[in-house]
C-alpha positions as CSV (number, residue, x, y, z in Angstrom):
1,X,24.6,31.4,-27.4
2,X,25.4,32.2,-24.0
3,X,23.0,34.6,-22.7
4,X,22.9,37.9,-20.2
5,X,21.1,37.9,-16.7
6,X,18.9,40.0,-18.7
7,X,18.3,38.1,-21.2
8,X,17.2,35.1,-19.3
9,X,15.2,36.7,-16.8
10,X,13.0,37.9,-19.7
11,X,12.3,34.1,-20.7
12,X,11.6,33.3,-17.1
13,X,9.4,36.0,-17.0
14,X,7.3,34.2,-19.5
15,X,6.3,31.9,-16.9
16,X,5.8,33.9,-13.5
17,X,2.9,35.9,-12.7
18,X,4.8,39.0,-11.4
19,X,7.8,40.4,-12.8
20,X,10.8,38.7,-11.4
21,X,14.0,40.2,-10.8
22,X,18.0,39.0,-10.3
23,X,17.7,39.1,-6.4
24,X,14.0,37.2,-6.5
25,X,15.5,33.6,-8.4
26,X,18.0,31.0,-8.0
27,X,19.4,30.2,-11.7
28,X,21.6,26.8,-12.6
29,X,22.4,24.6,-14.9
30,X,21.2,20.8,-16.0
31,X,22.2,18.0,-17.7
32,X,18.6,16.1,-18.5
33,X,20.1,13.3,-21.3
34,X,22.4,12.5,-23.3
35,X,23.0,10.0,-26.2
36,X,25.1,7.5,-24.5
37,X,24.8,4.2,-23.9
38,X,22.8,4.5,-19.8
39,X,22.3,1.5,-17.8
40,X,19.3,0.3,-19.3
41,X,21.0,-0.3,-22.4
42,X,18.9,2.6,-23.9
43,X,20.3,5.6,-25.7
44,X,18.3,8.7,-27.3
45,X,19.0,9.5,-31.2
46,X,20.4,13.0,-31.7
47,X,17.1,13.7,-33.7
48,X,15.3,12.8,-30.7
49,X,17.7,14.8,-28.3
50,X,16.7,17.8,-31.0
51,X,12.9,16.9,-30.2
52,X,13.4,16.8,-26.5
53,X,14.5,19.9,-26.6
54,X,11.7,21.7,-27.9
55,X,9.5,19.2,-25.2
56,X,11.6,20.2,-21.9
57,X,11.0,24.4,-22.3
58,X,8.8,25.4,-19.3
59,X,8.7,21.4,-17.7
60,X,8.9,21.4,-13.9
61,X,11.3,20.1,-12.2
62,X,10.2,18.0,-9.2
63,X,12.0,15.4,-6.3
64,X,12.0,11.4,-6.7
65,X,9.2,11.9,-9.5
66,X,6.6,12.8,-7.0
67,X,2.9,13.9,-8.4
68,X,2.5,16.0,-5.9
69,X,2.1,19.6,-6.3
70,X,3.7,20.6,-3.0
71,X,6.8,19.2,-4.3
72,X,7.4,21.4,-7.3
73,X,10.7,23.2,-6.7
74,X,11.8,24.4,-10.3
75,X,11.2,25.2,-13.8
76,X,13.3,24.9,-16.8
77,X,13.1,28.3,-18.8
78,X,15.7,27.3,-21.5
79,X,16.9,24.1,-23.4
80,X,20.1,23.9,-25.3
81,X,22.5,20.9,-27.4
82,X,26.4,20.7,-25.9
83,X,28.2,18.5,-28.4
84,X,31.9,17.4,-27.4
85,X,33.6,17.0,-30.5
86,X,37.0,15.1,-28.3
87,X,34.5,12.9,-26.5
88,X,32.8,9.4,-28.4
89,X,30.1,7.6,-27.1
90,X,30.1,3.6,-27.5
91,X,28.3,3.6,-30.3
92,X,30.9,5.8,-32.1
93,X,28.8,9.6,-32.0
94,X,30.2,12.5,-30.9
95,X,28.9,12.8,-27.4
96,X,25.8,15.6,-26.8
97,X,23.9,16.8,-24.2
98,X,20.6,18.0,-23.5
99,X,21.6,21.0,-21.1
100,X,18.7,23.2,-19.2
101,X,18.6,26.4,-17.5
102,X,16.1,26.3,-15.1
103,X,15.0,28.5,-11.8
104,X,13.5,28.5,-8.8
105,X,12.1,31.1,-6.3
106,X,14.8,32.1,-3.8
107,X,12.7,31.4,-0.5
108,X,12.7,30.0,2.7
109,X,11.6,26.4,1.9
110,X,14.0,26.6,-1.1
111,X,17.2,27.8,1.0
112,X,18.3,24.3,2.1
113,X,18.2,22.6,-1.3
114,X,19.8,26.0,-3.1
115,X,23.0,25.0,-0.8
116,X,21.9,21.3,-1.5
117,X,22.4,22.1,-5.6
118,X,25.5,24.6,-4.7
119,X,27.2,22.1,-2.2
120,X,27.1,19.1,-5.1
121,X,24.7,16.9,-3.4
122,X,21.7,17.7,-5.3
123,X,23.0,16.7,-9.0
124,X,21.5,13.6,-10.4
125,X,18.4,14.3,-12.3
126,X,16.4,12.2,-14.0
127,X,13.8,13.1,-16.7
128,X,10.4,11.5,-17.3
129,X,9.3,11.3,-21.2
130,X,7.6,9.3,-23.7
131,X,9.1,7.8,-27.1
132,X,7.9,6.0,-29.7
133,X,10.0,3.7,-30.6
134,X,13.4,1.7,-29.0
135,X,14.9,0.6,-32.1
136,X,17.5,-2.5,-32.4
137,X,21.3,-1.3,-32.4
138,X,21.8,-4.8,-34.0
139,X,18.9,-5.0,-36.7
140,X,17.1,-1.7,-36.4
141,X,14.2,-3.3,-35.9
142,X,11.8,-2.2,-33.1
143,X,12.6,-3.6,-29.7
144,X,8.9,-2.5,-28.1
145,X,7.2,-4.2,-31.0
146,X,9.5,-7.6,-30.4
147,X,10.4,-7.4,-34.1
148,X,13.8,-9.1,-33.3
149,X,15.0,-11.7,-30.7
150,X,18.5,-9.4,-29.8
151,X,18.3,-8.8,-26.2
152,X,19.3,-5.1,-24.6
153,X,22.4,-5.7,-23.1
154,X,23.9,-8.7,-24.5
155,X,27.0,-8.6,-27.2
156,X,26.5,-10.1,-30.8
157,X,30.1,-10.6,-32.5
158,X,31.8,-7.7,-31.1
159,X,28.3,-5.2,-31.1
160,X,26.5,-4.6,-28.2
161,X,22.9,-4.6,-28.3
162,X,21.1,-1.7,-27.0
163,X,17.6,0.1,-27.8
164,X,17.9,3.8,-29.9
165,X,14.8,6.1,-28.3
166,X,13.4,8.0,-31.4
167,X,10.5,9.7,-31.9
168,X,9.8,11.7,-28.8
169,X,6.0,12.4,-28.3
170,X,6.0,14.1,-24.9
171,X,7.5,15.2,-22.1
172,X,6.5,15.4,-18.5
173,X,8.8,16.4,-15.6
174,X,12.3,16.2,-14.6
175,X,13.6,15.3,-11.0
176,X,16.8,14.9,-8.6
177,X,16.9,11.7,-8.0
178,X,19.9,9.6,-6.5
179,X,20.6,7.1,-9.1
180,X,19.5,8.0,-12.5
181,X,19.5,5.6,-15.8
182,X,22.1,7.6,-17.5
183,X,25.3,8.0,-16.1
184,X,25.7,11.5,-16.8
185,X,22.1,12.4,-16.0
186,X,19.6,10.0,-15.9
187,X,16.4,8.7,-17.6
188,X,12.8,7.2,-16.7
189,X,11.1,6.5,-19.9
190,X,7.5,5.8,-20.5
191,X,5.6,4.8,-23.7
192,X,2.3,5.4,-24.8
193,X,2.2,2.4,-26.8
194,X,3.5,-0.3,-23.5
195,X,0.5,1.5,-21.3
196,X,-2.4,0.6,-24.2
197,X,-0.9,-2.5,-24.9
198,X,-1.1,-3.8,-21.0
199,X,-4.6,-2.7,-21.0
200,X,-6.0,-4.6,-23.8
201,X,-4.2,-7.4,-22.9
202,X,-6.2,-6.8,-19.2
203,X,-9.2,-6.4,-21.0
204,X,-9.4,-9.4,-22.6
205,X,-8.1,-11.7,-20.0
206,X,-10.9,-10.2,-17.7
207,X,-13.1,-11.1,-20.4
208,X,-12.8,-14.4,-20.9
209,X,-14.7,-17.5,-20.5
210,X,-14.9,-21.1,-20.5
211,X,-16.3,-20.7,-23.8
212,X,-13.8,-18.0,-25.0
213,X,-12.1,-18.3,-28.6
214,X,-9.7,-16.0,-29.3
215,X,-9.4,-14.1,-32.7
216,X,-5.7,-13.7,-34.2
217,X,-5.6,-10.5,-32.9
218,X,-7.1,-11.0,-29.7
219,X,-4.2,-13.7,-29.1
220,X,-1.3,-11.8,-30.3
221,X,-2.6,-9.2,-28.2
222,X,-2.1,-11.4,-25.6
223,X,1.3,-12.0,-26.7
224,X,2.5,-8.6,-26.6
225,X,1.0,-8.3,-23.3
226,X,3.1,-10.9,-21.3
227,X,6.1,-9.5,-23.4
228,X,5.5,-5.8,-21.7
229,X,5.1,-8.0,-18.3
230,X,8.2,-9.7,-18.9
231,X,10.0,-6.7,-19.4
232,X,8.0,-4.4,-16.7
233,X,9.8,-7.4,-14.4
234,X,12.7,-7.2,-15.7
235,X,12.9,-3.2,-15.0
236,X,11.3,-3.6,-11.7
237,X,14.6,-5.5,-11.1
238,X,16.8,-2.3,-12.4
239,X,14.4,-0.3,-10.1
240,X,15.0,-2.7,-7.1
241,X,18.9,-2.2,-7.4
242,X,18.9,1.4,-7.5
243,X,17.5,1.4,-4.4
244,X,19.4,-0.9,-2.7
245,X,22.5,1.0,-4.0
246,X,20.6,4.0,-2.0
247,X,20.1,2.3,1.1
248,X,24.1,1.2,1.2
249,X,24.9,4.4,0.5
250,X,22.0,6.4,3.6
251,X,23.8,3.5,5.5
252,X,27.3,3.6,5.1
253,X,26.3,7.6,6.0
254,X,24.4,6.5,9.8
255,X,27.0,3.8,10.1
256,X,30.5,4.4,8.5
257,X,32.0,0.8,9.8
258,X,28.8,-1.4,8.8
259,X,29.0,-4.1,6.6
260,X,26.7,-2.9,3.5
261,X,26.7,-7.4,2.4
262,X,24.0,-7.6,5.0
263,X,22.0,-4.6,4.1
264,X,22.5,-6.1,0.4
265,X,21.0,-9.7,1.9
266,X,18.2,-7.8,3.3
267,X,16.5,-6.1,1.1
268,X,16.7,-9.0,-1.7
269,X,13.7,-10.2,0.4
270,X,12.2,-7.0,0.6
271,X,9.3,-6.0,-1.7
272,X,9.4,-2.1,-3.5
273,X,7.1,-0.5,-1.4
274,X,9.4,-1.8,2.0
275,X,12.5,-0.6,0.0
276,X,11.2,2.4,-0.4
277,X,10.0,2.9,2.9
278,X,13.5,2.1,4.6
279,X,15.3,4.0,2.0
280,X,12.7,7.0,3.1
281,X,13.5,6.2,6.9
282,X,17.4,6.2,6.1
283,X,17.7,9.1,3.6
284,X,16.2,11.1,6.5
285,X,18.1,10.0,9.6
286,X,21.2,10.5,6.5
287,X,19.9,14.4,6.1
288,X,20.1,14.9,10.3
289,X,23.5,14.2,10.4
């Protein structure tokens, strides 16, 4: 239900220290997810949209995923579901969104990106999370165990095949970013399951001699851990796109009649770390003018 300036300022009370009042916060609105299709060929289940948002209430709300505690600006106070009954996702679901209220402290530092958020330039976010599962649209069979050979992306007969996020165990932060996952929002996911499975994998390769046999286990383990490499890669890639979509974009800003090819030709010999350094360098000469 839609709620008073009363109301809400009583949840976001919850969270402060001091009583806050209408003159002392910035309120607005959030799309974190939603269940569509998003670029990674990833989608959450409406169960797990119902989990996530229990998990978002009182999450943080940062820029660019950045740790750092300097670079807190928000904090979501309230979580709702918006289903659009006249719109369909791909897979055939009425479309729903996981919406967010969320505030921040109407100061100084905050003044530039309250106008930022009010202006329409700050309005990509993208939420960080943890799942379970990424079950098989084709066979419903689980994608992060490689329990099927469908690959996210490709089209069997006339069905697409695309992972189903269920299960939510956790989440972390939400951030603006400039190119989220999901069209309508965006998405970074993370799972508990990929991190142990990298580090046993580790483990046993740093373990191993001349003399080594491998167990069963020990070999499959093995198995599953070149798989998460492969598809670490494989999202490294996504993640080297975005921001080469975001330096075009900080360049075509500086330099309105440059040809964005060349920029393109550039950074596809660039590493991450220089990518994200020039996309630091141009995002700010972008912000001065």
């Amino acid at each position: 239900k839609k709620m008073t300036v009363k109301e809400e300022l009583a949840l976001i009370n919850e969270y402060s220290r001091k009583e806050l009042g209408e003159d002392d916060v910035y309120i607005f609105t959030l799309t974190l997810c939603d269940n569509e299709v998003d670029r990674d060929f990833e989608k959450f289940s409406l169960d797990a949209l119902r989990t996530l948002k229990e998990l978002f209430k009182g999450k943080t709300g940062i820029t660019d995923h950045s740790m750092r505690s300097k670079d807190q600006s928000a904090r979501i106070f309230r979580t709702y579901l918006e289903t659009d009954n006249q719109k369909v996702t791909d897979s055939g679901e009425s479309y729903t969104a996981l919406k967010a209220r969320a505030y921040m402290l109407k100061t100084e530092s905050n003044a530039d990106l309250i106008k930022e958020i009010d202006g329409g330039i700050k309005k990509e976010v993208s939420v960080s999370c943890s799942a379970e599962k990424c079950v098989c649209s084709i066979c419903k069979k689980d994608l992060k165990k490689r329990e099927c050979k469908h690959i996210k992306g490709k089209t069997y007969g006339k069905k697409l095949c695309y992972g189903i996020l269920t299960n939510p165990t956790d989440a972390y932060e939400w951030s603006f970013v400039a190119v989220p996952a999901q069209r309508k929002a965006g998405v970074t996911k993370s799972f508990f399951k990929e991190e142990q499975t990298l580090q046993k994998g580790m483990d046993i390769l740093k373990s191993m001699t001349e003399d080594t046999v491998l167990t069963v286990n020990q070999a499959s383990e093995i198995r599953e851990y070149i798989a998460e490499l492969e598809e670490l890669s494989a999202e490294a890639l996504t993640y080297k796109q975005h921001l080469t979509e975001e330096i075009q974009r900080y360049a075509l800003i500086i330099m309105p009649k440059v040809d964005t090819k060349q920029f393109t030709q550039g950074c596809s010999f660039m590493n991450l770390s220089e990518l994200r350094s020039l996309r630091d360098g141009l995002k700010k000469q972008a912000g001065e003018i």
